[in-house]
Structure formats: structure tokens, C-alpha cells
C-alpha positions as YAML, in Angstrom:
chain: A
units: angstrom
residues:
- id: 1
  name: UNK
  ca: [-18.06, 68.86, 141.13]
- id: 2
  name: UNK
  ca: [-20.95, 67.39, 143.37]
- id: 3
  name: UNK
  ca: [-18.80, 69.32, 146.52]
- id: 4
  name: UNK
  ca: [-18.99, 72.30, 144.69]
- id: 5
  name: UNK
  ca: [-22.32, 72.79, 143.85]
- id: 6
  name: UNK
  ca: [-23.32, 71.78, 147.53]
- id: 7
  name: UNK
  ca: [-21.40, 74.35, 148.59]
- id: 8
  name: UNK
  ca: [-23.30, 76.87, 146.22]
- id: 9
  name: UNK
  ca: [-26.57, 75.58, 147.62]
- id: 10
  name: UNK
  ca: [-25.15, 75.78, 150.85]
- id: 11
  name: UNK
  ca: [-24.55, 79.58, 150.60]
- id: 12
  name: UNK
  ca: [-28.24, 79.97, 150.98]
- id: 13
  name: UNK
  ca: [-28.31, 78.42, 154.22]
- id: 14
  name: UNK
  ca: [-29.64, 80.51, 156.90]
- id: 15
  name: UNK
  ca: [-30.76, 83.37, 155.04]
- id: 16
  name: UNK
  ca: [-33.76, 84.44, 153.27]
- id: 17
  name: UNK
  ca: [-32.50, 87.10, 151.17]
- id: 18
  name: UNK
  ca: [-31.18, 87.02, 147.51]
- id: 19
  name: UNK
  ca: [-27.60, 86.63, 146.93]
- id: 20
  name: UNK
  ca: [-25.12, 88.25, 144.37]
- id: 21
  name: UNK
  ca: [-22.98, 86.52, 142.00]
- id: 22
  name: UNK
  ca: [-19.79, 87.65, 144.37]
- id: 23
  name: UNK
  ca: [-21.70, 87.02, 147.52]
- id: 24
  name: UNK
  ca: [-22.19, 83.27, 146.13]
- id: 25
  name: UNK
  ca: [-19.08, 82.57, 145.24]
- id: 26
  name: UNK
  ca: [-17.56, 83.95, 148.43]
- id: 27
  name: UNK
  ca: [-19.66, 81.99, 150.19]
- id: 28
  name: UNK
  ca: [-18.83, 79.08, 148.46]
- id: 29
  name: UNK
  ca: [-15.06, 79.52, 148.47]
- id: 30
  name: UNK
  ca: [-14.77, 79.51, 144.14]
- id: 31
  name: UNK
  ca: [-13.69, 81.09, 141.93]
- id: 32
  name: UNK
  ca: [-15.99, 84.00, 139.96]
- id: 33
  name: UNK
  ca: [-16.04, 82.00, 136.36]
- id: 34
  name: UNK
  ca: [-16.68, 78.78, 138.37]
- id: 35
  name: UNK
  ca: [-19.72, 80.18, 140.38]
- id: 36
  name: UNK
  ca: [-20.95, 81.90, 137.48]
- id: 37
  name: UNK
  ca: [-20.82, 78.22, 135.52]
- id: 38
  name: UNK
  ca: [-22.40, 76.44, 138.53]
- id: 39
  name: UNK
  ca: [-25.20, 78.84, 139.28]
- id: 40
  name: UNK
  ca: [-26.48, 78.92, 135.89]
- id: 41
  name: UNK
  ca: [-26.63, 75.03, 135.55]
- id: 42
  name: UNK
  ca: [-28.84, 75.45, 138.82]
- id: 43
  name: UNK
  ca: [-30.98, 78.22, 137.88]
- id: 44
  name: UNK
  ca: [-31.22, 76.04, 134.35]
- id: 45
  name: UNK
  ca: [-32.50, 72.94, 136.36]
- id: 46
  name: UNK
  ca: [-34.77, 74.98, 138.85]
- id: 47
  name: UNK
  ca: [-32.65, 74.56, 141.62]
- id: 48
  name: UNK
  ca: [-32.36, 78.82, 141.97]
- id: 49
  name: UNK
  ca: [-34.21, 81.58, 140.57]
- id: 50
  name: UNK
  ca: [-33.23, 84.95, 138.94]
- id: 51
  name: UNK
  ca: [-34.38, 88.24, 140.20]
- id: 52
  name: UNK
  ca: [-34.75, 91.42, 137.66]
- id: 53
  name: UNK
  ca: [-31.81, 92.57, 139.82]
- id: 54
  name: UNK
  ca: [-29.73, 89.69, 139.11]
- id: 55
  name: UNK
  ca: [-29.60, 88.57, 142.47]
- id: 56
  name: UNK
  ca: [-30.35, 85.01, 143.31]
- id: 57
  name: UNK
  ca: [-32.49, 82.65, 145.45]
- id: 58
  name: UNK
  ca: [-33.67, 79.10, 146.11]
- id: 59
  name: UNK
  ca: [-36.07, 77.94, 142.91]
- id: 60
  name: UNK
  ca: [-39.45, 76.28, 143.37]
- id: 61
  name: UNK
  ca: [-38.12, 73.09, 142.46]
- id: 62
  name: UNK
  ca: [-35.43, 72.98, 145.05]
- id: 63
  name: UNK
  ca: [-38.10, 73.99, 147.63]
- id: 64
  name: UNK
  ca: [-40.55, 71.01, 146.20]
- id: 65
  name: UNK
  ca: [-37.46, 68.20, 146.29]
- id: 66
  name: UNK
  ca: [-37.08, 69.79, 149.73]
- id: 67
  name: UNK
  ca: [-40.37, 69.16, 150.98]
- id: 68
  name: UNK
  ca: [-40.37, 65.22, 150.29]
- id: 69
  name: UNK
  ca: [-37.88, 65.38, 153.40]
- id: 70
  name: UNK
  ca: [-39.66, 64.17, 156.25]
- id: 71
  name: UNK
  ca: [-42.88, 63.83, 154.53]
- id: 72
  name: UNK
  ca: [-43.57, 60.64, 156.56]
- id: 73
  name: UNK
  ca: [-43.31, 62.53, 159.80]
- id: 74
  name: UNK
  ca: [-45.09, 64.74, 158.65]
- id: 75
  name: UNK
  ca: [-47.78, 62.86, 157.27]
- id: 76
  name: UNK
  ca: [-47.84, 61.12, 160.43]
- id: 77
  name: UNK
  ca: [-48.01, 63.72, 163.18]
- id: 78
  name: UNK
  ca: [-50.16, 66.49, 160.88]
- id: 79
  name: UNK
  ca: [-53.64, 66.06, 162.00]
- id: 80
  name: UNK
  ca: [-52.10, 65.26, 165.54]
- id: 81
  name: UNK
  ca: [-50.29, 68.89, 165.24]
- id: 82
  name: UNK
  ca: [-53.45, 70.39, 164.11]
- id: 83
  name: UNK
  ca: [-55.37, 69.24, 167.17]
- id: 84
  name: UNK
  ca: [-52.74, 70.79, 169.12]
- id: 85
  name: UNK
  ca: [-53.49, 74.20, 167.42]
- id: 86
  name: UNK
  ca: [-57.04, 73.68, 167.68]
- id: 87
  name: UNK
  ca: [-56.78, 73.17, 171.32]
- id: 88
  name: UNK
  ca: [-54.57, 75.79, 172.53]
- id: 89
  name: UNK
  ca: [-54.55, 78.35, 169.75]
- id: 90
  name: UNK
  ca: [-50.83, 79.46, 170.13]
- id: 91
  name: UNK
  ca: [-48.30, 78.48, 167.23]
- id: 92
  name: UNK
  ca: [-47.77, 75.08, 167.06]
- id: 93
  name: UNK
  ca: [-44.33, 73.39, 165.56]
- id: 94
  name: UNK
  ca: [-42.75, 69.48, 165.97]
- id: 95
  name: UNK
  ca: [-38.66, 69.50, 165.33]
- id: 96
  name: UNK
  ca: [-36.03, 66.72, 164.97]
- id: 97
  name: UNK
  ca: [-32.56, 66.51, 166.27]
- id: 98
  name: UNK
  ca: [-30.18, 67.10, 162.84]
- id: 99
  name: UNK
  ca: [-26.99, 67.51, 164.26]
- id: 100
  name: UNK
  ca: [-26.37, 70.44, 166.88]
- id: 101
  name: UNK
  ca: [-29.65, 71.76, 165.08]
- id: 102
  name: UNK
  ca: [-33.34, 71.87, 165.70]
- id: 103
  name: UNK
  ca: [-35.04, 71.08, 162.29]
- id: 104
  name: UNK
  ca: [-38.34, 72.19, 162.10]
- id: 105
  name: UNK
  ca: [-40.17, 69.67, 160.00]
- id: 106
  name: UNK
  ca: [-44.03, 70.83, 160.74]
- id: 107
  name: UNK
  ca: [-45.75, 73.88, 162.09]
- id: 108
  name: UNK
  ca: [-49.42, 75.36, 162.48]
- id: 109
  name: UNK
  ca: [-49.49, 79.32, 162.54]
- id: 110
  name: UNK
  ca: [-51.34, 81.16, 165.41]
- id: 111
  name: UNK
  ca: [-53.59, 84.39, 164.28]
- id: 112
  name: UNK
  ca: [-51.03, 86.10, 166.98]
- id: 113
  name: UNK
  ca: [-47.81, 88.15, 165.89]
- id: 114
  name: UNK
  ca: [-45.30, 86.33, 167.81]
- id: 115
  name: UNK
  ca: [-42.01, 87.17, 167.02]
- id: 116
  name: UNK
  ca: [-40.92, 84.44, 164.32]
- id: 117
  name: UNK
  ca: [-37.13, 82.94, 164.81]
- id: 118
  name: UNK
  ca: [-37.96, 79.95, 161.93]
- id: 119
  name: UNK
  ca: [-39.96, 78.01, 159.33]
- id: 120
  name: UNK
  ca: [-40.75, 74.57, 158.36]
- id: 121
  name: UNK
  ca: [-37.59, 73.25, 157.42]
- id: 122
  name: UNK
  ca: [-35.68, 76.52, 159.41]
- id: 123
  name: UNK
  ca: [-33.07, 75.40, 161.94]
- id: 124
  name: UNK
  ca: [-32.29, 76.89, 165.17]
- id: 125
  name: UNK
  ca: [-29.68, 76.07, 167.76]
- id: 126
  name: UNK
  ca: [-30.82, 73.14, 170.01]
- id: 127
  name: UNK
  ca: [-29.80, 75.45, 173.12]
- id: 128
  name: UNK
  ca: [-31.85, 78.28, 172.66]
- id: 129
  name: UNK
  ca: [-35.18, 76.79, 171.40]
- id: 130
  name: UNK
  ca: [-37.77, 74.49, 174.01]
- id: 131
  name: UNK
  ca: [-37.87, 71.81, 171.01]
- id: 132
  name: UNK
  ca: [-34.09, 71.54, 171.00]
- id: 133
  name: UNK
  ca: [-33.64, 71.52, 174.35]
- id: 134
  name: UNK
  ca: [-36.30, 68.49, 175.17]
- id: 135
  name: UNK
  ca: [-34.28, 66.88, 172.01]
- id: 136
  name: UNK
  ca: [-30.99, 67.24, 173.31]
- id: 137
  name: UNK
  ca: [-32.20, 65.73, 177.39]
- id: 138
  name: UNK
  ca: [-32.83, 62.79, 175.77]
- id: 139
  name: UNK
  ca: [-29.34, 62.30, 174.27]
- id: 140
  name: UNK
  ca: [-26.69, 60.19, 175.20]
- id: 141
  name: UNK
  ca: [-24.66, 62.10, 178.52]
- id: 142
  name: UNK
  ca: [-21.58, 61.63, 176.24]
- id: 143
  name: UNK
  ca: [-23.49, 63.62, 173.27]
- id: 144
  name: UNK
  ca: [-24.93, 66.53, 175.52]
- id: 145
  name: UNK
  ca: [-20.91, 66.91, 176.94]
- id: 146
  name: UNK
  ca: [-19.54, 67.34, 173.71]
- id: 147
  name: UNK
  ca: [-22.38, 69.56, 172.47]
- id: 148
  name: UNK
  ca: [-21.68, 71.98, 175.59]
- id: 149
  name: UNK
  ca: [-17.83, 71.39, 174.66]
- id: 150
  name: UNK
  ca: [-18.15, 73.57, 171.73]
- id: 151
  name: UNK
  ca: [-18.39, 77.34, 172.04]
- id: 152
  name: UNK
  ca: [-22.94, 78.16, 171.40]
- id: 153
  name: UNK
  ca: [-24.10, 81.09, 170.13]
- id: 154
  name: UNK
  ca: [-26.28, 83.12, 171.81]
- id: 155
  name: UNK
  ca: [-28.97, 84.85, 169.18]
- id: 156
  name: UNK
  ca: [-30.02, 87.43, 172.66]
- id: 157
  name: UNK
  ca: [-28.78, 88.10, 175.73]
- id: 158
  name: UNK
  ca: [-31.41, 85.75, 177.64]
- id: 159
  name: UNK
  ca: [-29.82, 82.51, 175.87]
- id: 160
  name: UNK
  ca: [-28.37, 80.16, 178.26]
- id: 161
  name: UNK
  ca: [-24.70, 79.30, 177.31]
- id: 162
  name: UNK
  ca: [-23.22, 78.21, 180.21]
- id: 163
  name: UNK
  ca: [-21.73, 74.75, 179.42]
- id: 164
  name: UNK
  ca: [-21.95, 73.35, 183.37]
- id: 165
  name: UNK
  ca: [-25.77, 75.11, 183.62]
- id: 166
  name: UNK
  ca: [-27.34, 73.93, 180.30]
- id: 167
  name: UNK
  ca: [-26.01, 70.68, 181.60]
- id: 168
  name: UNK
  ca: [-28.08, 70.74, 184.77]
- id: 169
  name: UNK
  ca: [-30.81, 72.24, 182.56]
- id: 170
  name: UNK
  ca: [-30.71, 69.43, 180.52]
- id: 171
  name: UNK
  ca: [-31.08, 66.64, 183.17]
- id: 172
  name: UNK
  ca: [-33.82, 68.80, 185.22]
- id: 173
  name: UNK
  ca: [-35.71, 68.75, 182.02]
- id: 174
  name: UNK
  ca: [-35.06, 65.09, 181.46]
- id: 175
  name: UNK
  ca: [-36.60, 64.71, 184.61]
- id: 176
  name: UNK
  ca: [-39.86, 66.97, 184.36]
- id: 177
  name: UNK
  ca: [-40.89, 66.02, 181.23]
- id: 178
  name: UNK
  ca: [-40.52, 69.66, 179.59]
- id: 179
  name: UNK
  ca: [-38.64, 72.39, 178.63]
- id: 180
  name: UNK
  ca: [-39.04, 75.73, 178.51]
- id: 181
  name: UNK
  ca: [-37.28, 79.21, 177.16]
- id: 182
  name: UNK
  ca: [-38.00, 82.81, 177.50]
- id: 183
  name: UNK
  ca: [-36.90, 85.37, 174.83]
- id: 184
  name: UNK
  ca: [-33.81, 82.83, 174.65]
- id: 185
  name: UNK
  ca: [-34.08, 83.14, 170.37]
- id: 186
  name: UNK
  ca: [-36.27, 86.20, 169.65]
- id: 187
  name: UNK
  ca: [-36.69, 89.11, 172.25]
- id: 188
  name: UNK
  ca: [-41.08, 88.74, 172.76]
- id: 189
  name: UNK
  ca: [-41.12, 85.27, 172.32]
- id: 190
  name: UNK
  ca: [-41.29, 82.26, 174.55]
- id: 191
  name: UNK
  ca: [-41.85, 78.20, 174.12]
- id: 192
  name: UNK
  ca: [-42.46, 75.25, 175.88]
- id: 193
  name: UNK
  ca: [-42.03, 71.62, 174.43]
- id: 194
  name: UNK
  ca: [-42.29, 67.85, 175.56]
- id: 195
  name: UNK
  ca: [-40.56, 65.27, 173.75]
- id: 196
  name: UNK
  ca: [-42.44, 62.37, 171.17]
- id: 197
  name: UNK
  ca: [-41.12, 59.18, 172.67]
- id: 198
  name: UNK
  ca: [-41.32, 55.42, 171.29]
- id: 199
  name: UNK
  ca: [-41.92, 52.69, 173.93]
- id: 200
  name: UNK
  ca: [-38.27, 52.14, 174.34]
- id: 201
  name: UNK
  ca: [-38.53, 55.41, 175.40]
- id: 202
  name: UNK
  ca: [-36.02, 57.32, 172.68]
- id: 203
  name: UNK
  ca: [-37.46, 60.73, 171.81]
- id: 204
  name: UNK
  ca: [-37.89, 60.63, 167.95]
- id: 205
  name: UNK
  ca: [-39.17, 64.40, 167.83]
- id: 206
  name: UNK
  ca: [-40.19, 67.66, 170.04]
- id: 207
  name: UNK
  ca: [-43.84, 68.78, 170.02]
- id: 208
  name: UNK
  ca: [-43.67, 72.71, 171.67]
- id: 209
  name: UNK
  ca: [-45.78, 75.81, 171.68]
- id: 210
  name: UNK
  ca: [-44.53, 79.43, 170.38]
- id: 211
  name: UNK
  ca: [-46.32, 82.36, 172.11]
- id: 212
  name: UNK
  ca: [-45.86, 86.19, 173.14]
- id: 213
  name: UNK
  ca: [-43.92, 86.41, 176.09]
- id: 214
  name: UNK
  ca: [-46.16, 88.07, 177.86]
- id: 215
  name: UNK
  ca: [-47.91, 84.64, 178.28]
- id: 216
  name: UNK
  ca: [-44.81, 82.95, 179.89]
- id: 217
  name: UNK
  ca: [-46.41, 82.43, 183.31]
- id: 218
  name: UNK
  ca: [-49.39, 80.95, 181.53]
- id: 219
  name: UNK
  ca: [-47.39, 78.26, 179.69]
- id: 220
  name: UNK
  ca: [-47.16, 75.34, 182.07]
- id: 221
  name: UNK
  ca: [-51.52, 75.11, 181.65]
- id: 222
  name: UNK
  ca: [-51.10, 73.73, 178.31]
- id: 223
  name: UNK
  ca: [-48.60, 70.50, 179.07]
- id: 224
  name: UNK
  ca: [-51.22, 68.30, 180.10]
- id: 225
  name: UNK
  ca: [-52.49, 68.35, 175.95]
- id: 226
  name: UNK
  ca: [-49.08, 68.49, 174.75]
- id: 227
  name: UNK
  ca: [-48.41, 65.73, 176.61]
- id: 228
  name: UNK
  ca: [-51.34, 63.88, 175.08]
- id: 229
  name: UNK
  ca: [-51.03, 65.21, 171.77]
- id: 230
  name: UNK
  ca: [-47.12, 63.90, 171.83]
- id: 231
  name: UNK
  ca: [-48.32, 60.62, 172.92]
- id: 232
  name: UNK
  ca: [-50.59, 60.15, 170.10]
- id: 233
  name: UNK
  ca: [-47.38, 61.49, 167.68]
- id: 234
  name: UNK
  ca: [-45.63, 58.69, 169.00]
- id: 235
  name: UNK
  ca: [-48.02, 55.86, 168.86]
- id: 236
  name: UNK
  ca: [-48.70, 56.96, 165.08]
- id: 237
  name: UNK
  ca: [-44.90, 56.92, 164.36]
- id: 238
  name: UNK
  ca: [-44.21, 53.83, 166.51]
- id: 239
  name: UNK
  ca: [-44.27, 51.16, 162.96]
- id: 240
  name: UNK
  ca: [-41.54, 53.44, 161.42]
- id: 241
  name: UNK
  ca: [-39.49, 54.84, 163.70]
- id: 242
  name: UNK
  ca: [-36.95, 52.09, 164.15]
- id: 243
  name: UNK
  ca: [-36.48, 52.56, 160.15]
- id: 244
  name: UNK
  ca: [-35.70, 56.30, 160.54]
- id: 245
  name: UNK
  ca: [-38.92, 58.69, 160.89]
- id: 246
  name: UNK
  ca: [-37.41, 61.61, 158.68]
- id: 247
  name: UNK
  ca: [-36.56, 58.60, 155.99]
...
């Protein structure tokens, strides 16, 4: 049964917008009278939430379970991510590797209307975002092989999904320290990241900037404070991060 109602929740994945009885269980690969049982227990418990249209969506309580996920991180790198913010005033966000994904586990909103591709707790592929890209360099050359192995999606025409070039992408970023993309997940958008590194020099987390992409030529000024700012990250998640930093 656990399987079955993961696969429910799962249905939700990726999508903001309410879902149908029919849509669910589709999704989920049940049968009607089974995803009809399963959903109510949910929306029961406060796991989903009933529209008047009788469409359905993740409940509060899901989304406050949810946010003890990373709270350490979080509660680590905040005030460093709000300095960030404070100091360049674009969008700020930090991400961890969760499988071929970028989790977002933290961001700090710019006034500006930059094209948004996630949220806190939003995943994006790691070859199309700055974050995932600085996550994936430091990888394992086994790890970024197989990764490239597997066919990537490519949310706009800009994204880079070239097995052979994302590798040499990979190790050129490896080597400089950054990474950059340019309308690579949302056409008007571009980012630049650095990774948060321990002393044994494993990158625990991405620290990057979201901005218009009109700005792109201007986004190299701003790694000498993400730089710092990551630095700080990892100093402040140094006593944890052999445990597991998302624990």
C-alpha cells in the first residue's frame, strides 16, 4: 500500500496545477476505486486538499512535513543567502545534487520579473541550470559519464545536450570555479553559480544568481561575493556535512 500512495503523491510532481480524480489515477497507474480510496485517506490526513471543482492538490500539511527537509541547510546558509541578496540584488537560490536533479532547498526573491523556472523545493535538470551544472563538475568522472549516457531534456532550444560538450563543459567549469547558462531553462533568464565546498574539497551545495538576460555580460562582476558568500556557507556547514547536510 505504502508504493501506492507514493505513487499518488508522486503524480503531483512537477506540476503546480490541480489534478482530477482520472488524471491521478492515471498518473499513478491504479485503478479508479483504488485512487478514489487512497486520495481520500490523504485529503483526510492533510496530505491533499479539495477544490470546489473537485480537483486536487498538495495540502498544507504535506507542504509543512516537506519543509523540515533540509531545514539544517537551510538554517545554516540563510543569513549567508540573505547577504548575498543584499549585496547584489538579483535572485538569490542554493541547490543540492538529488539524483540527476537540482533541488532547490533556499532562495531570496529579487524585486525584478525574471522569468521563474522553480521554487524552494522545485527541481530542475542539473544540465540546464548554473547550480546543477557547478554540482555535477564536482562529481565523480564515472557519475558525470553516465549522467551524459542518458538521453537530457532540453526545456529551450539554448540547452546544451550534447553528451561529449557538456562533458568538456563540465571539466572547464571544474576548473574556473563557475558556471554559467543563458536562457538554457527559461527563454529571458540567465544564472551563474559557484559551488559550497568542505575542506576536503567535496561540493555539498551550489550558491548561483538568477537575473534577466539582458544582464548576461554583467554576470561575471558578482563572483568575487559569491565566492565569499559560498565560503562562509561552507565553513558554517563544515560540523555537519560529513553526517549528511540535507539530514
Amino acid at each position: 500500500m505504502t508504493t501506492r500512495v507514493l505513487r499518488v503523491l508522486q503524480a503531483f510532481e512537477g506540476t503546480t496545477a490541480p489534478l482530477t480524480l482520472t488524471q491521478i489515477a492515471q498518473s499513478a497507474e491504479l485503478p479508479l476505486p483504488t485512487a478514489h480510496r487512497l486520495v481520500g485517506e490523504l485529503v483526510e490526513w492533510g496530505a491533499l486538499q479539495k477544490d470546489s471543482m473537485g480537483r486536487y492538490q498538495v495540502g498544507l500539511r504535506l507542504w509543512e512535513v516537506a519543509q523540515l527537509g533540509g531545514r539544517r541547510l537551510r538554517d545554516a546558509a540563510r543569513p549567508y543567502l540573505q547577504d548575498l541578496f543584499s549585496l547584489t540584488h538579483e535572485t538569490a537560490h542554493m541547490a543540492v545534487r538529488e539524483g540527476r536533479d537540482a533541488l532547490y532547498v533556499d532562495r531570496v526573491y529579487s524585486s525584478k520579473r525574471v522569468p521563474r523556472a522553480s521554487r524552494v523545493g522545485g527541481r530542475l535538470p542539473l544540465h540546464a541550470t548554473a547550480v546543477g551544472k557547478v554540482l555535477l563538475a564536482h562529481e565523480e568522472t564515472w557519475l558525470q559519464e553516465a549522467y551524459v549516457a542518458t538521453p537530457m531534456h532540453a526545456p529551450t532550444l539554448r540547452t546544451h545536450v550534447n553528451g561529449e560538450r557538456l562533458l568538456v563543459e563540465l571539466k572547464q567549469i571544474r576548473e574556473q570555479g563557475y558556471a554559467t547558462t543563458y536562457e538554457e531553462v527559461r527563454a529571458g533568464a540567465c544564472s551563474i553559480a559557484v559551488p559550497v565546498l568542505t575542506r576536503t574539497g567535496s561540493a555539498v551545495a551550489a550558491l548561483g544568481l538568477s537575473m534577466l538576460s539582458s544582464q548576461a555580460t554583467q554576470m561575471n562582476r558578482h563572483l568575487p561575493v559569491l565566492h565569499g558568500v559560498a565560503r562562509r556557507i561552507g565553513s558554517a556547514l563544515e560540523p555537519f556535512a560529513a553526517r549528511g547536510a540535507t539530514d
